[in-house]
Backbone as a printed PyTorch tensor [residue, N CA C, xyz], in Angstrom:
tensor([[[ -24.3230,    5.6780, -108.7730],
         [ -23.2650,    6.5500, -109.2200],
         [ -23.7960,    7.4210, -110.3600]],

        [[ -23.4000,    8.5940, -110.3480],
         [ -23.4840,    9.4220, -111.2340],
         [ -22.4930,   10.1970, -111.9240]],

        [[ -22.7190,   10.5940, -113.0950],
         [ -21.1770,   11.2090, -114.0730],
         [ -21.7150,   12.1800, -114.7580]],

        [[ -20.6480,   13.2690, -114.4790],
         [ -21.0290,   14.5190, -115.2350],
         [ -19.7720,   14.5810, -116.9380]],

        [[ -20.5510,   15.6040, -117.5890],
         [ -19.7960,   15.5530, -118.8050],
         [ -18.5810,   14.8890, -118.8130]],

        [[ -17.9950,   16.3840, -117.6250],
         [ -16.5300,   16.2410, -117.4850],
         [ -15.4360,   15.3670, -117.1520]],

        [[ -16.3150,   14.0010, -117.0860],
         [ -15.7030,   12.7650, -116.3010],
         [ -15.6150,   12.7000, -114.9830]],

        [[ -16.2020,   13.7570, -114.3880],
         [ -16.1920,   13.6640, -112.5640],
         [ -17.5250,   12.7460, -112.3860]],

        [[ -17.7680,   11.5570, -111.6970],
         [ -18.2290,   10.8670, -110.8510],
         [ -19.0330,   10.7530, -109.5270]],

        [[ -19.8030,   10.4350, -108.8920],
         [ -20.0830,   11.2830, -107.6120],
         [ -20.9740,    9.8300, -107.1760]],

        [[ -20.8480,    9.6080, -106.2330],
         [ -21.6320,    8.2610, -105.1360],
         [ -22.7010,    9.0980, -104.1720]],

        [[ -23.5830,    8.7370, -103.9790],
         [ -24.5520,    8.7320, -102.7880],
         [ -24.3560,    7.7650, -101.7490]],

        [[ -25.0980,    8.4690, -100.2940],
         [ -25.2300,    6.9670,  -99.3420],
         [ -26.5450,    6.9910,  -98.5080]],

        [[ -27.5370,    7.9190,  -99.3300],
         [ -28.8980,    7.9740,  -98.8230],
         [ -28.7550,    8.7260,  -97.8250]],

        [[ -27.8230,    9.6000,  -97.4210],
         [ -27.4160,   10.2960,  -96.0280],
         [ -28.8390,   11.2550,  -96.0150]],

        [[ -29.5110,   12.0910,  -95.5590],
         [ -30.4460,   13.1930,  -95.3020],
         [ -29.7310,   14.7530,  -95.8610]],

        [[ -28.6590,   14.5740,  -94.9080],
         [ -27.7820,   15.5500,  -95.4230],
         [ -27.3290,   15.7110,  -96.6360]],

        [[ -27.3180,   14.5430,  -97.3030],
         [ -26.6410,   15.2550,  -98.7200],
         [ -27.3050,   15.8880,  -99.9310]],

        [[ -28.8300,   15.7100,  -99.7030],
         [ -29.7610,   16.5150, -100.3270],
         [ -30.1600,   17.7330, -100.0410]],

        [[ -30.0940,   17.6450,  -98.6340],
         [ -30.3980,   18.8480,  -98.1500],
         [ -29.4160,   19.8770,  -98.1020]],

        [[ -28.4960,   19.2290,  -98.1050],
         [ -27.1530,   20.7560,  -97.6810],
         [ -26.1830,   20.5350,  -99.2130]],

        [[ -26.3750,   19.5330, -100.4260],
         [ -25.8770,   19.6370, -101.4950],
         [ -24.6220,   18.9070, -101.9650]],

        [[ -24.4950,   18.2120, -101.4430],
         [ -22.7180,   17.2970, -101.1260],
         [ -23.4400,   16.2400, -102.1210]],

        [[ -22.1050,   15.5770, -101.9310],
         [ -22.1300,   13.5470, -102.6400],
         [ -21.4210,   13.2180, -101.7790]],

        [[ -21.5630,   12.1440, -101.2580],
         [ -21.2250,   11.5220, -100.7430],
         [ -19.4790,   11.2240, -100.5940]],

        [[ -19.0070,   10.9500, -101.9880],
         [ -17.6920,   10.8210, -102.8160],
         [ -17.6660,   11.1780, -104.0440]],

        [[ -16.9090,   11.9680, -104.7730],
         [ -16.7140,   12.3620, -106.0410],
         [ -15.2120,   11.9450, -106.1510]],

        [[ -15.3690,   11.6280, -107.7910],
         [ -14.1880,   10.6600, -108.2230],
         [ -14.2900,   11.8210, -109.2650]],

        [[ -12.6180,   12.1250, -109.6010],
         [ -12.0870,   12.8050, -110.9670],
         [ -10.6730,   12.4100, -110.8880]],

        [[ -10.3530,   11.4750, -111.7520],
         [  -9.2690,   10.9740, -112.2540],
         [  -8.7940,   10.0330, -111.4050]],

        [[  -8.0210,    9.5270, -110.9190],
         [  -7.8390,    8.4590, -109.7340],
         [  -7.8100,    8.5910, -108.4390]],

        [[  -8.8380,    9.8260, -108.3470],
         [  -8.6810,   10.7850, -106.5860],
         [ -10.2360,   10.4460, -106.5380]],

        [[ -10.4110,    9.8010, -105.0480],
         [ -11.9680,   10.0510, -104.7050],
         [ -11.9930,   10.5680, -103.6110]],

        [[ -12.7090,   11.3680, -103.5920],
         [ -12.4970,   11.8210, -102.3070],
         [ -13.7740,   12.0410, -101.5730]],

        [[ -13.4500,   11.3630, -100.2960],
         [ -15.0230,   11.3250,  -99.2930],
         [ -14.8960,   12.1040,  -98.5480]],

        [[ -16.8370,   12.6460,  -98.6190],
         [ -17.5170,   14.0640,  -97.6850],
         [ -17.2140,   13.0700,  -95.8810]],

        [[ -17.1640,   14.2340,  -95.3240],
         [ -17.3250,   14.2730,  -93.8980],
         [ -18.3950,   13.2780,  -93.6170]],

        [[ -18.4400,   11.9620,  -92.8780],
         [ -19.5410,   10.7850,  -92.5610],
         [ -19.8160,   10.4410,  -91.7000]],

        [[ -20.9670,   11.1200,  -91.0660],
         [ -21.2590,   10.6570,  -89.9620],
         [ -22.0760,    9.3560,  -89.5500]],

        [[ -22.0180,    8.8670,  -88.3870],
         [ -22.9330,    7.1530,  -88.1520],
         [ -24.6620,    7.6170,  -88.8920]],

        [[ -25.0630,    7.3120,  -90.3450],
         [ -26.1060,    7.6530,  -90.5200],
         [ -26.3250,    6.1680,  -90.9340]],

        [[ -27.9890,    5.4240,  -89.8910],
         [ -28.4150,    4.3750,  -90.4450],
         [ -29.1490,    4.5950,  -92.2540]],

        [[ -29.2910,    3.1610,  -92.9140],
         [ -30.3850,    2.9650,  -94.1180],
         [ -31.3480,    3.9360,  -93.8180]],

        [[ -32.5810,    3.9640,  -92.8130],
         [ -32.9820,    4.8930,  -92.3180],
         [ -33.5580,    5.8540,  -92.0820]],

        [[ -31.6660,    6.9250,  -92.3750],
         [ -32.0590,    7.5680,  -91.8400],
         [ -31.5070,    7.8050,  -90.2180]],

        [[ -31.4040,    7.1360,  -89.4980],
         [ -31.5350,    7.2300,  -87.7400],
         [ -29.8710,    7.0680,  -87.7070]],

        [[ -29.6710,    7.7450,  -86.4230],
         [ -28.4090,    7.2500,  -86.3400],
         [ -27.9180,    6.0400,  -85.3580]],

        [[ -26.5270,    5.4740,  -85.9310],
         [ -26.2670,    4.3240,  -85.5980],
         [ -26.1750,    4.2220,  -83.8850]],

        [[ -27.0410,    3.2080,  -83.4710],
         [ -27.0720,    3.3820,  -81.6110],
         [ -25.4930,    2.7770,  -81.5900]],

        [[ -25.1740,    2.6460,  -80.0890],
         [ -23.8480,    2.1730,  -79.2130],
         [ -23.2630,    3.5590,  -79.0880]],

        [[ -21.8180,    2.9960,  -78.6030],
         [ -21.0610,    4.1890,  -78.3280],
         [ -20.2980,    4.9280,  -79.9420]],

        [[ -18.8910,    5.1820,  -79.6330],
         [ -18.2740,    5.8810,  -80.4960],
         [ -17.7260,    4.8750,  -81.2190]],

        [[ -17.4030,    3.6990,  -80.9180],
         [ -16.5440,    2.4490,  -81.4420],
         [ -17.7240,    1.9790,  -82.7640]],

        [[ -19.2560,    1.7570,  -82.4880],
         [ -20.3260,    1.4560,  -82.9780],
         [ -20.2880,    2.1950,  -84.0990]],

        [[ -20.0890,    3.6230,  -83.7800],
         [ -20.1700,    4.7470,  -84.4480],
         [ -19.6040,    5.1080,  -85.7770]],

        [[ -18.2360,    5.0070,  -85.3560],
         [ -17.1000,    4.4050,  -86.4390],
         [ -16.6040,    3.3580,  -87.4960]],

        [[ -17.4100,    2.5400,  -86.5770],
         [ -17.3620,    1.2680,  -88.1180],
         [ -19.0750,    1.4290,  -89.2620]],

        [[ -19.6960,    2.2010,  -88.7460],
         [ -20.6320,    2.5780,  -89.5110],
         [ -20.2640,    3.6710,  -90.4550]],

        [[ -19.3690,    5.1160,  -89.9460],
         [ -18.6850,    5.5800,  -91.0570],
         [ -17.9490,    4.8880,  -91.8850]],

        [[ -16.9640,    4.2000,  -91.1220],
         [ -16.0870,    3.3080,  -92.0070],
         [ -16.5660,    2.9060,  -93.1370]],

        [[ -17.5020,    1.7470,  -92.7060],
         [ -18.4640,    0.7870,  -94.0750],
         [ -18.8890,    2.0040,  -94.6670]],

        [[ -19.5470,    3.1490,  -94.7490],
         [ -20.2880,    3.6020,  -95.5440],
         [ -19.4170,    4.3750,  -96.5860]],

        [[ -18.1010,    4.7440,  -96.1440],
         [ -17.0380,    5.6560,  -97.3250],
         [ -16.4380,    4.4210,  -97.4970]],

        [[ -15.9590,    3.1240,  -97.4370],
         [ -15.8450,    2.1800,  -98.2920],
         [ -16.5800,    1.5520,  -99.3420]],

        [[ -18.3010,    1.5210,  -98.6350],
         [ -18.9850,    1.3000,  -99.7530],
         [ -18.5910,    2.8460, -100.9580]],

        [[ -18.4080,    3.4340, -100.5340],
         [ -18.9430,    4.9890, -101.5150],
         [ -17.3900,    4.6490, -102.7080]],

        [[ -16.4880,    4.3450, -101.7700],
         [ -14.9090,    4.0610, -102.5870],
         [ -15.2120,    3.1390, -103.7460]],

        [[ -15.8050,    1.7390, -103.1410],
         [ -16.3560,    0.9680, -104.0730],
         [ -16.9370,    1.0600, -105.2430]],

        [[ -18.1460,    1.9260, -104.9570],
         [ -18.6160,    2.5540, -105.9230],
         [ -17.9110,    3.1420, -107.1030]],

        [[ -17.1340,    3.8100, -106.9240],
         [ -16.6680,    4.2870, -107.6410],
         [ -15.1650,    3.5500, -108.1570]],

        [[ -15.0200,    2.8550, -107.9930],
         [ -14.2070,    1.9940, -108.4290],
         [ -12.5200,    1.8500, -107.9010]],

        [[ -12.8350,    2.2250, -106.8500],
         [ -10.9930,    1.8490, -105.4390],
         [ -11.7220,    1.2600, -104.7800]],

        [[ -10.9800,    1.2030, -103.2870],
         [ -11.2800,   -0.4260, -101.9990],
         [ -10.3690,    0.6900, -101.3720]],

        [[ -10.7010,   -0.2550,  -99.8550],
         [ -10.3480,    0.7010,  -98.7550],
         [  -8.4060,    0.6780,  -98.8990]],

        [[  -7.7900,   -0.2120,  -99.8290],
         [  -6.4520,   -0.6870, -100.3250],
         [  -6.4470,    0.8420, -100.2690]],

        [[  -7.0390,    1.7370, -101.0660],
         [  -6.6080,    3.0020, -102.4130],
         [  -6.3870,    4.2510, -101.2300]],

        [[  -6.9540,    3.9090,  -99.7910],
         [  -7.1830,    5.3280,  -98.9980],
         [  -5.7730,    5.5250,  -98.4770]],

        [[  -5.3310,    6.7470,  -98.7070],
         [  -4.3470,    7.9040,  -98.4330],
         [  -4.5910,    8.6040,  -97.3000]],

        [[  -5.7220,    9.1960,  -97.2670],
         [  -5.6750,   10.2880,  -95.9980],
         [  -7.0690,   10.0400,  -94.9480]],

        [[  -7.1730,    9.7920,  -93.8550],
         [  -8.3130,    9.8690,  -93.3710],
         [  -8.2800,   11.3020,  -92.2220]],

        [[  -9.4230,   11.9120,  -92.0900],
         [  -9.7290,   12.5680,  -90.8770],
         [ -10.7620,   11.9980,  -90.1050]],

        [[ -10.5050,   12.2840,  -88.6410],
         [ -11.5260,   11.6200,  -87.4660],
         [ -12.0710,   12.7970,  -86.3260]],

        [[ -12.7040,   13.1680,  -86.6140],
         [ -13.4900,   14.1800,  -85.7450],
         [ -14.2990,   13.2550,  -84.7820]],

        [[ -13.8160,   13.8620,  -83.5600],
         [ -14.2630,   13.0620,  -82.2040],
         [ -15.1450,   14.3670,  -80.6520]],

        [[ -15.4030,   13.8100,  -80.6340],
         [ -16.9660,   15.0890,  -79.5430],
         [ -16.3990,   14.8090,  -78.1840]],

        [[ -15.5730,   13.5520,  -77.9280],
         [ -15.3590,   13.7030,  -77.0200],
         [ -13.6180,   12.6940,  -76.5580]],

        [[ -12.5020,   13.2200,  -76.3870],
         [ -11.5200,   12.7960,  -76.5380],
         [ -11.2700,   11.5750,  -75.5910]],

        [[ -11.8960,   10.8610,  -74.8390],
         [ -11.7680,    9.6760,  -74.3580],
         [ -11.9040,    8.4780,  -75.4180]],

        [[ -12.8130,    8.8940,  -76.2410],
         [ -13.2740,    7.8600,  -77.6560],
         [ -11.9000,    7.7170,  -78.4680]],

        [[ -10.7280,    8.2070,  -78.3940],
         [  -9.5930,    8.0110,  -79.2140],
         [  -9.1300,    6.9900,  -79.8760]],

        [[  -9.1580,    6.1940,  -78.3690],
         [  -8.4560,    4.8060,  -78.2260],
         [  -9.0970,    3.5830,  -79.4660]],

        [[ -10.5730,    3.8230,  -78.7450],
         [ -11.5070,    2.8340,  -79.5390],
         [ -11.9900,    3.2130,  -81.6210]],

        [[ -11.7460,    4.4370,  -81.0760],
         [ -11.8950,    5.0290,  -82.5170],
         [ -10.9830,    4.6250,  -83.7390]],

        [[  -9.7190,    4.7700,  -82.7560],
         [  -8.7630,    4.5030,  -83.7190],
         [  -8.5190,    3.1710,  -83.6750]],

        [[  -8.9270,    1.8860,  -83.0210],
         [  -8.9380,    0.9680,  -83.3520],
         [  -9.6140,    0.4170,  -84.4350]],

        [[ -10.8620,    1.0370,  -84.6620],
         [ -11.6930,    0.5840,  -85.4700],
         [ -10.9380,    1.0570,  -87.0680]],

        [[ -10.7960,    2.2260,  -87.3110],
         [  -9.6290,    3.0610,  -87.6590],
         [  -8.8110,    2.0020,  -88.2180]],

        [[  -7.8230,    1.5410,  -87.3170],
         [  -6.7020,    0.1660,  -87.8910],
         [  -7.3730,   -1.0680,  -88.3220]],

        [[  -8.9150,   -1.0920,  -88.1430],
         [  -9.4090,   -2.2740,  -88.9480],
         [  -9.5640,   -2.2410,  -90.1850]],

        [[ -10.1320,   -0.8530,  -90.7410],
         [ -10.4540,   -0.8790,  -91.9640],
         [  -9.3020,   -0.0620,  -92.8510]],

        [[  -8.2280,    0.0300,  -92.4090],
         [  -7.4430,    0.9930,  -92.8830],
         [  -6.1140,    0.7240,  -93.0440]],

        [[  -5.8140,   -0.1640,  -91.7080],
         [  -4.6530,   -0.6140,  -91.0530],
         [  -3.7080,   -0.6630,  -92.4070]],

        [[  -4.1570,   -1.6660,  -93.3450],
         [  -3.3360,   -1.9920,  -93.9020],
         [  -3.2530,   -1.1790,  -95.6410]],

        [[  -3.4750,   -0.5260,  -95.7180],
         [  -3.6120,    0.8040,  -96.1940],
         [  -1.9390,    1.8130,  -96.0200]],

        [[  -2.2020,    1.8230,  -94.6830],
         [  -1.8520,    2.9100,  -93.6820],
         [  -2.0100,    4.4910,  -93.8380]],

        [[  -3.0670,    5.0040,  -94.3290],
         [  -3.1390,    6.8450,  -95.0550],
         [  -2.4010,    7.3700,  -93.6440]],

        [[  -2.2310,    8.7530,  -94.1880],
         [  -1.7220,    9.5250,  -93.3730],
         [  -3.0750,    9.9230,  -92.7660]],

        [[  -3.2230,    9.8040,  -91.6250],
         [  -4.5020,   10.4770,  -90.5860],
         [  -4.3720,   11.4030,  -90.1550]],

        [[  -5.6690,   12.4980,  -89.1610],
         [  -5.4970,   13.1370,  -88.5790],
         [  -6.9820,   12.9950,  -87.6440]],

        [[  -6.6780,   12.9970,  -85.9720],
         [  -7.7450,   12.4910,  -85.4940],
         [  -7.9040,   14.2120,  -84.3440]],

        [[  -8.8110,   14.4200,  -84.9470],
         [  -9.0600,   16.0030,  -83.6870],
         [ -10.2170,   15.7920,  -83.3370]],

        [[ -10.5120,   16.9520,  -81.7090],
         [ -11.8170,   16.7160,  -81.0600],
         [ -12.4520,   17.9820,  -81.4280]],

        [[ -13.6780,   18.1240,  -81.5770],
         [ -14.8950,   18.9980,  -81.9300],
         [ -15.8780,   19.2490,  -81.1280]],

        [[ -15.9830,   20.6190,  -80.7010],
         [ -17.5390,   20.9290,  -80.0430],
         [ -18.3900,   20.4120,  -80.2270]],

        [[ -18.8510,   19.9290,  -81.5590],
         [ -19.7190,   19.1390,  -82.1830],
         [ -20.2340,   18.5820,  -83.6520]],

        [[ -20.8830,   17.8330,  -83.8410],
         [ -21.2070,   17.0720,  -84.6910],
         [ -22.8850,   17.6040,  -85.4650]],

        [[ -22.9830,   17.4650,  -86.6340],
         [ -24.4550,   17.5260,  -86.7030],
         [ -25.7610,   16.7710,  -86.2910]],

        [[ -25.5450,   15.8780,  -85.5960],
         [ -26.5850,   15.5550,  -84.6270],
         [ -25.8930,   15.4840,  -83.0290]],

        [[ -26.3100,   15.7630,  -81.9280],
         [ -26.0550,   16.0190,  -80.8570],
         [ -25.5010,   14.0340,  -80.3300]],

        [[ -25.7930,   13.4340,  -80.8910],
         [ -25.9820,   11.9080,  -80.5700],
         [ -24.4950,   11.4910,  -81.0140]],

        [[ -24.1530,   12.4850,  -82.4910],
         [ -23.0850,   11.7430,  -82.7470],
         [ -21.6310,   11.8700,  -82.0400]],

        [[ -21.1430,   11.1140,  -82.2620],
         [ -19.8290,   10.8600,  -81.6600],
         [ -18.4000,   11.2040,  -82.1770]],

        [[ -18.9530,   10.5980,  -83.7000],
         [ -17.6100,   10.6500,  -84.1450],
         [ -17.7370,   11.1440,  -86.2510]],

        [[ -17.2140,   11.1370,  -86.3410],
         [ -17.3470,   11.8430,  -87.9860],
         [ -16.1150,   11.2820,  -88.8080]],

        [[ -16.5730,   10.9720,  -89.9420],
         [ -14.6260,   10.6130,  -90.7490],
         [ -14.6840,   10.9390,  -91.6760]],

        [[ -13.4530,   11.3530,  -92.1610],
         [ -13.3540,   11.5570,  -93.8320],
         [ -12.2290,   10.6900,  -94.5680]],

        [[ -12.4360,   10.6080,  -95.8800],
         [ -11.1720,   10.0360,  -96.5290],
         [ -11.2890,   10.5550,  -97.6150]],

        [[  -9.5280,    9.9430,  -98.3670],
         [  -9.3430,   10.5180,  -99.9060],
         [  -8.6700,    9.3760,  -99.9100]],

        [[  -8.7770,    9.0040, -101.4870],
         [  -8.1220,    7.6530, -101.7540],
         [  -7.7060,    7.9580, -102.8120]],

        [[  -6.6010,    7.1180, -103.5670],
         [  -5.4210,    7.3950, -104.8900],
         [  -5.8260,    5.8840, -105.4200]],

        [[  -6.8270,    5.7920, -107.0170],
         [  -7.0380,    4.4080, -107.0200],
         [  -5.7220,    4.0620, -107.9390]],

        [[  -5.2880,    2.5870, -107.4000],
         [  -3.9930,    2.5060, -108.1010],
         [  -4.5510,    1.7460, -109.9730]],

        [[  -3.3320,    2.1980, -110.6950],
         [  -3.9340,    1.5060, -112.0450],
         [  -4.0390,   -0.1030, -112.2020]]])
């Protein structure tokens, strides 16, 4: 974790992308964190093999770890988005979706996309979380 003057916060997750194109992972300012777009990226580097279900609990874990970091739990998430490549993956997506979230419940929004930044991926997520005091 890292902190600028201003009290804003910011997590890494070793992604490739976030050096290269300039993001954090999650930036925290005041009890809002809010997580970058996450795609299945292994330790790595590589992306996560299986299907879209595989796919998804690898975003999942990785903007929970990033929440963590910065000091909420997947309890604190409010809003998720689910970008999907191919709309048959819904079902399974959003199951995985009600595992880590379920009891949460954020307001979601799950849409399909031409594509992803690697041709492999499947599925993409985002969140914002409200950490409670």
């Amino acid at each position: 974790m890292r902190e600028r003057p201003d009290g804003r916060r910011w997590a890494t997750s070793g992604s490739p992308y976030e050096a290269a194109f300039g993001f954090a992972r999650a930036v925290r300012q005041g009890d809002r964190i809010i997580v970058a777009g996450t795609g299945p990226v292994e330790p790595d580097g590589s992306t996560t093999p299986g299907g879209a279900g595989e796919q998804a609990a690898r975003c999942c874990a990785i903007i929970v770890a990033a929440i963590e970091e910065l000091g909420g739990s997947a309890a604190d998430v409010v809003r998720t988005r689910m970008l999907l490549t191919d709309p048959q993956d819904q079902d399974i997506v959003g199951a995985v979706h009600a595992r880590f979230f379920g009891a949460a419940r954020p307001a979601a929004t799950m849409a399909g996309v031409a594509w992803l930044c690697r041709p492999e991926w499947r599925v993409e997520i985002e969140a914002e979380a409200v950490v409670r005091d």
